[in-house]
N, C-alpha and C positions, 0 to 999 in steps of 0.2 A: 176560801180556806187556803192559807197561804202554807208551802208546803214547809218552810222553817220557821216562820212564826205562830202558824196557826190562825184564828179566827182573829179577822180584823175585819171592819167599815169604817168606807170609807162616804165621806159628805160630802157631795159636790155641787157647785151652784152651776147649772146651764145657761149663762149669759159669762160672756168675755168678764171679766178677765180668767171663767173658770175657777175662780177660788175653790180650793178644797182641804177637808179636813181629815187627815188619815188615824183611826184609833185603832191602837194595839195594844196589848194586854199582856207585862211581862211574864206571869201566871202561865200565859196558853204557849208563851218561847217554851219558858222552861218546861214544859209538860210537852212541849212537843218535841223539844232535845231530849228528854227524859225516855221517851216512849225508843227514838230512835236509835242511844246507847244501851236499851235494856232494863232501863232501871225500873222497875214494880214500885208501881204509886195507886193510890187510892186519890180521887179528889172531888170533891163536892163544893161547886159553884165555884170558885176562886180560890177556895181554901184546899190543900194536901192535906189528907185525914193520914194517909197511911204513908211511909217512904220505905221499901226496900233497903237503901241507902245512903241515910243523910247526908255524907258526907258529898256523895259524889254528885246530889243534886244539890249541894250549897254550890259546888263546885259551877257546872252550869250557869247556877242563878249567877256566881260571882261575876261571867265572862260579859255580865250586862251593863257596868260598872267599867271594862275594859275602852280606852279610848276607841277601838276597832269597831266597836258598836255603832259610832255612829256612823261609820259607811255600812254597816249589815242596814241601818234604816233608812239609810238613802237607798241602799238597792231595793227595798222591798218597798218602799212610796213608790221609787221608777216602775217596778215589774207591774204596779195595778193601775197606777194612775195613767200612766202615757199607754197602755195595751186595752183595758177593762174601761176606764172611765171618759178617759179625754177623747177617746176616738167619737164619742157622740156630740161631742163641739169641735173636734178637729178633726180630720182624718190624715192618716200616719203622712199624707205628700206635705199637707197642708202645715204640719207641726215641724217638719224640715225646714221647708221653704220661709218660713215665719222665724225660725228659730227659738220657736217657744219652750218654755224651759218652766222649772217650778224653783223657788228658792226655799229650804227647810226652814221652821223654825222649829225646835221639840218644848213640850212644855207636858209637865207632869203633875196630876190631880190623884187623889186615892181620897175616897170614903171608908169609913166603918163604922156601921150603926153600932 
């Protein structure tokens, strides 16, 4: 549980190259910026049933769409990947000395039955 985005998993292969998949849920950002300004939400699985005040969580949602975002999701791939995940193929000397690095790519899917 990540403490500004909320619930993410991440996929990781344990053989070099470490390939790995990070899912976030822009749903669990804005319900977790929501909770942390105050705002009174209801929500049931993905879906806001209830919003205290629209406005101010369109507002949130909007800042996802803000180019700045995409360094909020490089910091939050860094914070789990290179700490929580890669330490079990690499260990923090080993990812120095290596200079092992991840390179992003974002790609976005949505369902609705």
């Amino acid at each position: 549980m990540d403490p500004e985005w909320g619930h993410l998993t991440i996929k990781m292969s344990g053989h070099p190259p470490f390939g790995a998949q990070v899912i976030l849920n822009g749903h669990e950002y804005v319900a977790t910026q929501a909770r942390e300004a105050g705002i009174g939400f209801a929500k049931e699985g993905n879906c806001f049933t209830r919003i205290a005040d629209p406005q101010a969580l369109a507002q949130i949602a909007d800042t996802l769409s803000q180019p700045a975002t995409i360094g909020r999701l490089t910091q939050v791939c860094d914070r789990w990947i290179y700490t929580a995940c890669l330490c079990f193929g690499l260990d923090r000397n080993e990812q120095e000395r290596s200079c092992f690095r991840y390179g992003y790519s974002v790609f976005q899917a949505e369902y609705t039955p």
